[in-house]
C-alpha positions, 0 to 999 in steps of 0.5 A: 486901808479899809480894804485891806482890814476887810481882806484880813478879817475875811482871811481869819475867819476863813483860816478859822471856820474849818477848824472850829467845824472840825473840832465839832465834828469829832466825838467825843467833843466837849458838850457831846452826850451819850448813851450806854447800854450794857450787858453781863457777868458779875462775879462777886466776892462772897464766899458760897456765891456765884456769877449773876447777870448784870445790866447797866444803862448810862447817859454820859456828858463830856465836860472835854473831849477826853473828860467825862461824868456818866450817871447811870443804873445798874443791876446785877443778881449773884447766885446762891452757889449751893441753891441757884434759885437763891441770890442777892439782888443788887441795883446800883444808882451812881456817877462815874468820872471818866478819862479817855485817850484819843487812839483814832477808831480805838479809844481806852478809858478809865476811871472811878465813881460812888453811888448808893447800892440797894441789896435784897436777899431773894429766895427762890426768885421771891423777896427774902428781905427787906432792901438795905442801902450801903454805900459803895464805889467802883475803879473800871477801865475798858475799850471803845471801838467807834463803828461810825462817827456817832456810835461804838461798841465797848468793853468794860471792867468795874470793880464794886466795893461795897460796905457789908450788910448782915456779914454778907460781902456785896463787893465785885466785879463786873465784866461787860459788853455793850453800844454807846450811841453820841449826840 
């Protein structure tokens, strides 16, 4: 009888280990982490503006497998349409809630997030301004294409909306391409 017990305590544990180990060697898994860097354009709403440049850098933590919660900074600087040399520096500080679906090398994602937006005119590339901070959220949505197990490429699109500040209009959307490293 006790010989028997052993066999089927050592028969489950086999049936168990590759399955566990399998489920942790996938990424995203839940309690994986990640970091992202990004590059590109932000067109902005604003009459009279033009695209900026925008850049953004987050760590993302999975809470699931599919479910994630990204923190990060971003920063984007629309142009003045009829003086180039004049913009509207735009820094954002914010978290976004994440939803992703499983497609193999290729995963969708969307979701939507708040943060605080930090504005300053800029006049020929000098401070114009005091910062002002206005509150603001995103909804975006993109591509990742995983490259190996631990690393993919993505696209992404983020709609800013933005509480105006002295009838200027920050909201937009910004379009960018970036790597995203897990560990």
């Amino acid at each position: 009888m006790q010989a028997r017990l052993i066999r089927l305590i050592l028969g489950i544990g086999v049936l168990i280990t590759p399955t566990t180990a399998h489920a942790q060697a996938r990424m995203p898994h839940r309690t994986a982490d990640a970091i992202v860097g990004e590059i590109g354009v932000f067109p902005p709403r604003q009459d009279g503006m033009t695209n900026g440049l925008d850049v953004a850098g987050h760590f993302e933590h999975y809470m699931t497998a599919r479910d994630s919660l990204r923190l990060g900074l971003e920063f984007a600087e629309p142009r003045v349409e009829r003086e180039t040399t004049d913009s509207t520096r735009m820094i954002r500080v914010g978290g976004d809630l994440l939803h992703n679906w499983e497609g193999g090398k290729i995963h969708p994602f969307v979701g939507a997030g708040l943060g605080a937006y930090f504005l300053q005119a800029r006049d020929n590339g000098q401070r114009a301004s005091d910062t002002a901070t206005r509150f603001g959220g995103d909804i975006l949505g993109g591509v990742e294409v995983f490259t190996s197990k631990t690393f993919s490429i993505k696209g992404e699109a983020r709609y800013h909306v933005v509480t105006k500040w002295n009838g200027y209009d920050p909201s937009g959307l910004a379009l960018t391409i970036g790597a995203k490293g897990y560990f």
